[in-house]
BATIFI-517767 format. One record per residue (C-alpha): residue in one letter; y, x, z. Coordinates in steps of 0.25 Angstrom, whole numbers, plus 5000, padded with zeros to 4 digits. Each point is the difference from the previous one (the first is absolute). Layout:
# BATIFI-517767
AYXZ/...
This chain:
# BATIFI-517767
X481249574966/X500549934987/X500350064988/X501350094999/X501349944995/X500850094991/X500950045011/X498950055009/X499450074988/X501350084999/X500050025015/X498750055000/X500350094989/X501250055006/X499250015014/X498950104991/X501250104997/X500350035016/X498749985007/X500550085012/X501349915003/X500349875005/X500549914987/X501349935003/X499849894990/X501549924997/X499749864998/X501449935001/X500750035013/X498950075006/X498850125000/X498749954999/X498950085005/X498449964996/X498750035002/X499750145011/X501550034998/X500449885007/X498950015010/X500550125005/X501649984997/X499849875010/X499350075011/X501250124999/X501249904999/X499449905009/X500249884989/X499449894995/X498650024992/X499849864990/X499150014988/X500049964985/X499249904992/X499749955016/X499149904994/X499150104995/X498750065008/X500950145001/X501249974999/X500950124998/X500750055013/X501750004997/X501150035007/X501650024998/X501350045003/X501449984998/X500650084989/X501450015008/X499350045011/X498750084994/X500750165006/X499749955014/X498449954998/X500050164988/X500750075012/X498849965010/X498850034989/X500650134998/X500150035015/X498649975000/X499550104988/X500249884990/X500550034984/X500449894995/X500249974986/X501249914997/X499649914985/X501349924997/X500249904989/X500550064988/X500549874993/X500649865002/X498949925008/X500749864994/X499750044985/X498549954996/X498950095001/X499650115010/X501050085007/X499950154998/X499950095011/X499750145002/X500250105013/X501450055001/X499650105012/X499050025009/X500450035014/X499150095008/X500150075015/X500750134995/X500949944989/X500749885008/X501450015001/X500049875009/X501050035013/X499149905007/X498950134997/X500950125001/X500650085013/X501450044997/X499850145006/X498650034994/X499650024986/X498949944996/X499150084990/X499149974990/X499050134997/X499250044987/X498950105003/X499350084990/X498950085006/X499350144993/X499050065010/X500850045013/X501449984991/X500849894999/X501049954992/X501249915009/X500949904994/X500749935010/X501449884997/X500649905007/X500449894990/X501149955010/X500750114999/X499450084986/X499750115006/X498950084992/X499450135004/X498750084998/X499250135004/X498750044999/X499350095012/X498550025005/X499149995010/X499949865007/X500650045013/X501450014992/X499749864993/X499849955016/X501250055004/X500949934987/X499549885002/X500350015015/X501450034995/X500249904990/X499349895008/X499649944984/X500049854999/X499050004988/X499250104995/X499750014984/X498850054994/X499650034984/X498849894998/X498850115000/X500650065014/X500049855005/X498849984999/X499550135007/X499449955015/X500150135005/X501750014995/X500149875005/X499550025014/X500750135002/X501349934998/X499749905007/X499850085015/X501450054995/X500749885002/X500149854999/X500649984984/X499449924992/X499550084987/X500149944986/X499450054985/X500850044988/X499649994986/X500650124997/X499750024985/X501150114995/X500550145000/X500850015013/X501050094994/X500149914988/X500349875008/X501050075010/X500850074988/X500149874994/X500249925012/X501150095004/X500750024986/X499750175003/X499550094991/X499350115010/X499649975014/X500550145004/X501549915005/X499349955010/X499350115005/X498449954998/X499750084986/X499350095006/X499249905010/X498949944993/X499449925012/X501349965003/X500349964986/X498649894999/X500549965013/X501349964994/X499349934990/X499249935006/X501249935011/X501049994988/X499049924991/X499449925014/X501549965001/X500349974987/X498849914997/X500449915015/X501550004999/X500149994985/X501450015000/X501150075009/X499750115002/X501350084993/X500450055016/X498950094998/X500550114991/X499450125004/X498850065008/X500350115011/X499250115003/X499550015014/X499650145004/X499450015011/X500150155003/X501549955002/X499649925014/X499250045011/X498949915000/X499949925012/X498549965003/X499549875007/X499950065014/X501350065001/X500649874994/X499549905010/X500050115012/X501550034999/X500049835001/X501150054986/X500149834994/X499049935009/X499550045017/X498650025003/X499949865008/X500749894993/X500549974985/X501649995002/X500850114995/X500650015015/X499850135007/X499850084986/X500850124993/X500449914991/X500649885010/X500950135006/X500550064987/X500149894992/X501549955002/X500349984984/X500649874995/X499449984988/X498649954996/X500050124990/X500650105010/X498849945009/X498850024991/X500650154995/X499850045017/X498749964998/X499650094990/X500750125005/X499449985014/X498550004991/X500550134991/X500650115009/X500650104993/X499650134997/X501250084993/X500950065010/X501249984989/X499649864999/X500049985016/X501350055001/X500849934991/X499449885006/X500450075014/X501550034996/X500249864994/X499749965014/X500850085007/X501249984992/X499949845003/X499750035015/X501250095000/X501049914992/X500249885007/X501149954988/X498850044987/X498849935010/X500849875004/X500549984986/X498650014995/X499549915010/X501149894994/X499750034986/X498349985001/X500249895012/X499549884994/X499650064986/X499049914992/X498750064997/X500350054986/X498550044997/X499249885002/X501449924993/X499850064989/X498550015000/X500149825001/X501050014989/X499250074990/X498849945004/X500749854996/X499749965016/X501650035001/X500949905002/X501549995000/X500350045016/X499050134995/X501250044988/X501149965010/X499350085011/X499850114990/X501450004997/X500450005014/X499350135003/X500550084987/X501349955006/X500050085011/X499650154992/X501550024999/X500449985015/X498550095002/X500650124991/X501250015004/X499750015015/X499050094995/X501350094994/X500250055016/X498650065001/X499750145001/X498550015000/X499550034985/X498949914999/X501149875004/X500850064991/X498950004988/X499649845004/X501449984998/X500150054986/X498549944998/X500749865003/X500449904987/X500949895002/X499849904989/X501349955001/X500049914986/X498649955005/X500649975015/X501449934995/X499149924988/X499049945010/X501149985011/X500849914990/X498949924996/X499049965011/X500449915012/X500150065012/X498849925007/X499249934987/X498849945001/X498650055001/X499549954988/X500650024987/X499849864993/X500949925009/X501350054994/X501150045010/X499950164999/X500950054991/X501750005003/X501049914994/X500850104991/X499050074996/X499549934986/X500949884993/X498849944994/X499549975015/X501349985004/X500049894991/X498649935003/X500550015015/X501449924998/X499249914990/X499249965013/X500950005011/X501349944991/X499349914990/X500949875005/X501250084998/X499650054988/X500049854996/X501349975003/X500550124992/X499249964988/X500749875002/X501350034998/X499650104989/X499549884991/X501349915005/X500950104996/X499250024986/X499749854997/X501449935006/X499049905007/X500650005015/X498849915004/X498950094996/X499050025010/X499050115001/X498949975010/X498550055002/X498649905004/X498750065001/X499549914991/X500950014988/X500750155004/X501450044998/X500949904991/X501249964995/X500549875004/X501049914990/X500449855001/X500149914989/X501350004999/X500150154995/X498850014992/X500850024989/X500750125003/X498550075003/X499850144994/X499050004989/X499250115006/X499749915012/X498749964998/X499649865006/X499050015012/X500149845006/X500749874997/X500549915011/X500749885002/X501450055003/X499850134990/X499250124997/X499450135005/X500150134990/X499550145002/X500750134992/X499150134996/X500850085012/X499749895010/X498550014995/X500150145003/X500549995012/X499149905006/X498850084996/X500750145007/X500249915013/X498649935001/X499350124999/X501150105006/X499150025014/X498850034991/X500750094992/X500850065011/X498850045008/X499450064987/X501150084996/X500150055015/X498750055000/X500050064986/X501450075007/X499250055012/X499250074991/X500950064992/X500550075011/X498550035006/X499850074986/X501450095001/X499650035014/X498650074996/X500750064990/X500550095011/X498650015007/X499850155001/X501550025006/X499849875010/X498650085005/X500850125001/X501049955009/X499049935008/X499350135002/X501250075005/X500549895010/X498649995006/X500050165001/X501749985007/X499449895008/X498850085007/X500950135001/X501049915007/X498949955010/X499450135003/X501650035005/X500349885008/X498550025008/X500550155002/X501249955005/X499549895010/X498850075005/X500650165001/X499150064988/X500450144996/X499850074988/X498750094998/X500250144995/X499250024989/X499550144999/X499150104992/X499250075010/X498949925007/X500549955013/X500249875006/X501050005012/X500249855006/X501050005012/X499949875006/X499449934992/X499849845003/X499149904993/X500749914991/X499349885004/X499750015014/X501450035005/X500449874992/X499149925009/X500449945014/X499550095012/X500450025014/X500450134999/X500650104988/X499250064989/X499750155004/X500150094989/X499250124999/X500050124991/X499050054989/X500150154996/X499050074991/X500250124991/X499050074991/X499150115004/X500449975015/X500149865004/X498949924991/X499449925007/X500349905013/X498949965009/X500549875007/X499349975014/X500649905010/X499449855005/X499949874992/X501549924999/X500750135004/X500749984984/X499050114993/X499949924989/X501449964998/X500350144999/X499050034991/X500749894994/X501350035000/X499850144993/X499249954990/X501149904998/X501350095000/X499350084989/X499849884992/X501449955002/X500650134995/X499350004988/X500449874995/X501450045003/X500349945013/X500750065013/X499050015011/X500049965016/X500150145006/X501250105003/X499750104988/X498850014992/X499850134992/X498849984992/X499150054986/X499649894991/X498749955001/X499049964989/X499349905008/X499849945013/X498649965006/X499849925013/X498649965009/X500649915009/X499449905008/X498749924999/X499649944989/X499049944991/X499549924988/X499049905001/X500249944987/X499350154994/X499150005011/X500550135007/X500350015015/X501250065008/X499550145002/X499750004983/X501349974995/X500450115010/X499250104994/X500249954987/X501750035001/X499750125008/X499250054988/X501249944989/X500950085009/X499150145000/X499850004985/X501349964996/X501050075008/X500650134998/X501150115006/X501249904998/X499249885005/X500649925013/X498749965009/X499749895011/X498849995006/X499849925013/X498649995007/X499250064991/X498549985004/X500249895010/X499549914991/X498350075005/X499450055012/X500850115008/X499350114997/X500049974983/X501449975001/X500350115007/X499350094991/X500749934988/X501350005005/X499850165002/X499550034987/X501149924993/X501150095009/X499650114995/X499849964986/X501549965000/X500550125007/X499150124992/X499849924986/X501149894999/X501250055008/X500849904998/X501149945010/X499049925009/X500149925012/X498849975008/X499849915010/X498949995006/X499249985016/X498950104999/X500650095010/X499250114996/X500850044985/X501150025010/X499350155003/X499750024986/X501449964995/X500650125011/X499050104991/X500549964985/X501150094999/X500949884991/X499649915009/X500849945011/X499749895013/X500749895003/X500049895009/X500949895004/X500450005014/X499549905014/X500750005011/X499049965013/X500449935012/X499249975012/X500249854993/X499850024986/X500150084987/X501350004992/X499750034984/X501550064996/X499650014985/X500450125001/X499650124991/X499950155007/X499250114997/X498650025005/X498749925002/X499549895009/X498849995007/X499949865004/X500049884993/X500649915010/X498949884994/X500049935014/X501649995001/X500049954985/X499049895005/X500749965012/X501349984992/X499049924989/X499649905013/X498750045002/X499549935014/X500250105011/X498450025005/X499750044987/X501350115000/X499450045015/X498550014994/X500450064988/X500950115010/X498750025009/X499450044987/X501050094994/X499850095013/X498650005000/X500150064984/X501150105002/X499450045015/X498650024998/X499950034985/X499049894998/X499749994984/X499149885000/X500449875003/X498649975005/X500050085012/X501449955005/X499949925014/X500249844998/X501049955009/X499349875006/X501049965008/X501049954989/X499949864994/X499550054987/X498750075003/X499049935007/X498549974999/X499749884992/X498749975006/X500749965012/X501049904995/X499949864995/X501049894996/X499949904990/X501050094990/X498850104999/X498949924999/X500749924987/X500450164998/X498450034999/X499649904993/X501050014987/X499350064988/X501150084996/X499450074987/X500049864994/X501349935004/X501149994990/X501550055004/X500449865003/X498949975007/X500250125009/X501449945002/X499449885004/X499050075010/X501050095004/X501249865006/X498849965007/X499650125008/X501650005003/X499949855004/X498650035009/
């Protein structure tokens, strides 16, 4: 490669300062990309890879994009893990010499605000860990919004569980932690975000006092929270050196306690099916697709977190409760709200692009447009009765000065970008006003001048006119060049007379040639002149956006209680939980033949612990396991519940074994992860836990499961004796739950024909003795000689006792047993001669469509 010109000096200068980010280099009207950035940006955005210096024997590989269009081609780095650092030029590229340039912001997986990137009803977080031993320090925002918040806690299965929660987008790092493989590659088995270093060189408390214009961190509830403090740090400094600027919508940190929630761990997140189902990846046939019926992005995203973080105040849960009610009941107060929040912009992630200079004018108008609607919003809410409605409503700012100042300046659609002009009203400043009629009226504007120098001269056959060559002039023939003014300054002779130019036509010529310029400048300078008196009322504008998000989710959870005949739970103090009729809220959303059954869960303390579930496969057990779990949850984030009453204690966690799963990427089977949440469920659980557990032990041979499935019963009801439910097929726990005294059977009831078995997902008290596996085949279409073998087979176990599979009789006359010495065909002769042990899976495939063929 040749030697380096001055501007690829200053790039590769530049480039040294962001080692880890793709370098959007402006060159004129487009971002230039070199070198391994531009190998890797081509590939990603699926452009065009040239080179530099293309004569030389390595020639430098280049690629580029559009300026006006780069968000797209940043969008889609992003998406893939991407930073990438934006270097613009800092002065005019047609004055001699280089061009300055320096990075303005570096755009990275968990700080874009792009709209292409962000999903309007989910957050998208960027995390800061600081690890000490088993603690950890949490600081967690969402620059789209300015949401800030932090908590410190120990032991890693609580770090498992935020970051489940919080689903981080990028994960940030203090350089000496970065670089610790065994830090990096235990976050890594937690989840896909890419994790970046910071070079964080300051006292925490020091940078976030200064940061925040505070003198003690004890107003935001962190003084006492050291981990949560350098964690602090450490985000606040990684987003102040990438964004450089903008980031005024953060304003303050909130701590995050959480004693406050009741942690919901990985299992029960994913078993409950809470934001996503166990087979497929759309939000469809989830808690969340049933209770979410909020219309607003923010209201959205607020759902999402309550689902995550049940409550676990009783005072706290009911006000949410009798906010509910009070909307459900009042048809005038919930109707009014709905009209008031119905099409409502999203006022965080408005107000987090304006701050952040992404906003443009339709952002201020949109911001306007939602403050507009608080006094419509507060004074529906002067009907309510329920106190925690009536404390939004006091919590609720107007900004009417703001609303009405915005409202009279910006157009009602402008434009997308701020340098074209046509934002701001006529009316609203004369200066503009005046630009404006300079460019729509200029020919008028002659003709007045006109008659203004006719009048002041007595020349009737003065003429002014305009060229592009010569400009605006004044026009006198021969005949009258006597009477011209002595101001008149000559500008051209011609045959039949002269052209002249006055001081105030000068000035007016240079206000009308450069009026557009000027006009678009003054516009722009306008925009942000209202940006800046908007920010001014930051904190409010958050304030408000909180409360309508809060209005809008208590709003939903009244409208699902409506449509689908929820109740409200009885909170109580004694431990008991009492469902009558509970339903599951997914499942009786879904389209089948015939109506959900509901079914009843009673336990009380002391009596009536612990349920032991018996009954066949597809018979609903696990929907009702389900469908408690679930009722629990839904009353503690403040919801009505499917069911005809419930009266129940609060809970401090709920823990689910459901279903078969395992994890291939850590290298552990089925039958691992089983035990491995079994044992999260026994070390954790206590008195006011609500349990699940379903077909523990079937993961092992019948006698090991069995005999785990035992030990764990009895564990729960002698040690534990928490409310649990425990579903299971080993026939045998249903003797030992009959001689545990807070124990209890229960089954879900067949009905037998001469025909077939009829599963009426039905729970009654009382154990099962058959698990009806045959039946459960036949529905799964399993071909009928194996059903009648498998029948034959069944008898011969339960008849004659038989324990070892070796000694039962082979039944040679069906199709599937015979001697293979005395068939041949040309299928099994190819069959023979296969070395499967060295075959690869295609192959196999292959082998497999000519056996068919044969």
């Amino acid at each position: 490669m040749s030697e380096a010109t001055p501007m690829m000096q200053q790039y590769q200068a530049i480039k040294a300062q962001y080692p880890g980010a793709i370098l959007f280099f402006r060159l004129g009207d487009f971002y230039e990309m070199f070198g391994s950035d531009a190998l890797e940006a081509s590939k990603i955005l699926e452009i065009t890879l040239t080179s530099r210096d293309k004569k030389s024997e390595n020639p430098l590989p280049m690629c580029g994009v559009p300026y006006h269009s780069a968000e797209n081609y940043i969008a889609r780095l992003t998406k893939a893990g991407k930073k990438v650092a934006i270097c613009e030029q800092m002065t005019d590229p047609s004055l001699p010499g280089i061009v300055d340039r320096k990075v303005i912001r570096v755009i990275t997986p968990g700080t874009t605000t792009s709209e292409q990137v962000l999903e309007n009803k989910r957050s998208r977080f960027i995390c800061a860990l600081f690890p000490k031993k088993d603690y950890f320090g949490l600081a967690f925002a969402d620059l789209s919004t300015g949401e800030f918040y932090a908590a410190e806690f120990q032991g890693e299965e609580a770090l498992r569980t935020e970051f489940l929660r919080l689903q981080p987008a990028e994960i940030v790092l203090r350089r000496e932690d970065y670089e610790d493989p065994v830090l990096r590659a235990a976050l890594a088995e937690l989840g896909e975000a890419p994790i970046s270093s910071c070079n964080f060189y300051e006292e925490a408390h020091i940078l976030l006092t200064r940061s925040f214009k505070i003198t003690t961190l004890e107003l935001f509830g962190i003084a006492n929270l050291p981990f949560a403090i350098q964690a602090s740090g450490i985000l606040l400094r990684y987003l102040i050196d990438t964004q450089k600027e903008g980031l005024s919508h953060i304003d303050r940190i909130q701590a995050y306690h959480r004693e406050s929630f009741m942690p919901l761990d990985e299992a029960t997140i994913r078993n409950l099916e809470l934001f996503s189902p166990l087979r497929g990846e759309h939000e469809e046939g989830t808690l969340l697709s049933v209770l979410d019926q909020t219309q607003t992005s923010m209201g959205g995203r607020l759902l999402r977190q309550w689902i995550a973080r049940p409550l676990l105040k009783k005072e706290a849960i009911e006000e949410r409760l009798g906010s509910v009610e009070n909307l459900v009941k009042d048809e005038e107060l919930r109707a009014g709200l709905e009209d008031g929040i119905e099409g409502l912009g999203d006022l965080e992630r408005l107000t987090g692009r304006l701050s952040g200079a992404t906003g443009n004018a339709r952002d201020l108008g949109g911001l306007a447009q939602a403050l507009g609607r608080i006094p419509k919003i507060q004074a529906v809410l002067g009907g309510a009765q329920a106190p925690l409605l009536a404390e939004l409503r006091g919590k609720l700012k107007p900004l009417d000065e703001l609303v009405a100042l915005i409202q009279s300046a910006i157009v009602d659609t402008p434009p997308l970008r701020l340098t074209e002009g046509g934002i701001i009203k006529t009316g609203f400043h004369p200066g503009l006003d005046e630009l404006h009629g300079l460019m729509k009226d200029a020919r008028s504007a002659l003709r007045r001048i006109e008659q203004e120098e006719i009048a002041a001269t007595g020349i009737s056959t003065l003429k002014v006119s305009f060229n592009r060559v010569f400009g605006y002039y004044i026009e006198i023939s021969r005949g009258k060049l006597d009477q011209v003014p002595p101001h008149y300054i000559r500008k051209q002779t011609l045959v039949n007379g002269e052209r002249f130019i006055t001081p105030e036509l000068k000035e007016y010529e240079e206000k009308v040639l450069t009026a557009e310029e000027r006009s678009k400048a003054l516009e722009h300078e306008l925009f942000l002149n209202l940006r800046e008196e908007a920010l001014k009322n930051i904190h409010a504008i958050k304030e408000n956006a909180a409360v309508l998000a809060e209005l809008d989710v208590l709003l939903s959870f009244a409208k699902g209680a409506r449509h689908s005949r929820y109740c409200r739970p009885e909170l109580v103090r004694e431990p008991v939980l009492e469902i009558k009729k509970g339903r599951h809220p997914v499942v009786e959303k879904q389209s089948f033949e015939q109506a959900f059954t509901p079914n009843d869960a009673i336990f009380k303390a002391d009596e009536d612990e612990i349920h032991l579930i018996t009954g066949p496969n597809m018979s609903g057990k696990s929907t009702y396991l389900r469908q408690v779990a679930l009722i629990v949850l839904m009353a503690q984030i403040g919801s009505f519940v499917p069911a005809e009453s419930v009266r129940m204690r609060v809970f401090d966690r709920i823990f689910t074994r459901v279903g078969a799963n395992d994890n291939l990427m850590r290298g552990q089977s089925t039958f691992m992860v089983e035990m491995q949440e079994s044992a999260t469920i026994l070390r954790s659980a206590t008195p006011k836990s609500l349990i699940i557990l379903d077909e523990v032990g079937r993961g092992t041979s019948t006698f090991d499961g069995l005999s785990l499935a035992w030990a764990i019963f009895e564990h729960l009801h002698e040690s534990i004796r928490g409310f649990t439910l425990f579903a299971t097929h080993y026939h045998e726990l249903i003797k030992l739950a009959e001689e545990l005294p807070r124990a209890q059977n229960h089954c879900v009831l067949v009905q037998e024909t001469e025909k077939e078995v009829l599963f009426l997902h039905q729970i009654k008290a009382g154990g099962i003795d058959k698990s009806y596996g045959i039946e459960v085949a036949r529905l799964a279409g399993l071909p009928s000689p194996i059903l009648d073998r498998a029948k034959d087979l069944l008898h011969t176990l339960e008849n004659e006792k038989i324990q070892d599979p070796h000694k039962i009789p082979i039944n040679q006359p069906t199709l599937f047993v015979r001697d293979p010495g005395t068939l041949t065909h040309p299928a099994l002769e190819r069959l023979k001669n296969l070395n499967l042990n060295q075959m690869t899976p295609l192959e196999a495939l292959n082998a497999l469509n000519e056996l068919k063929k044969i």
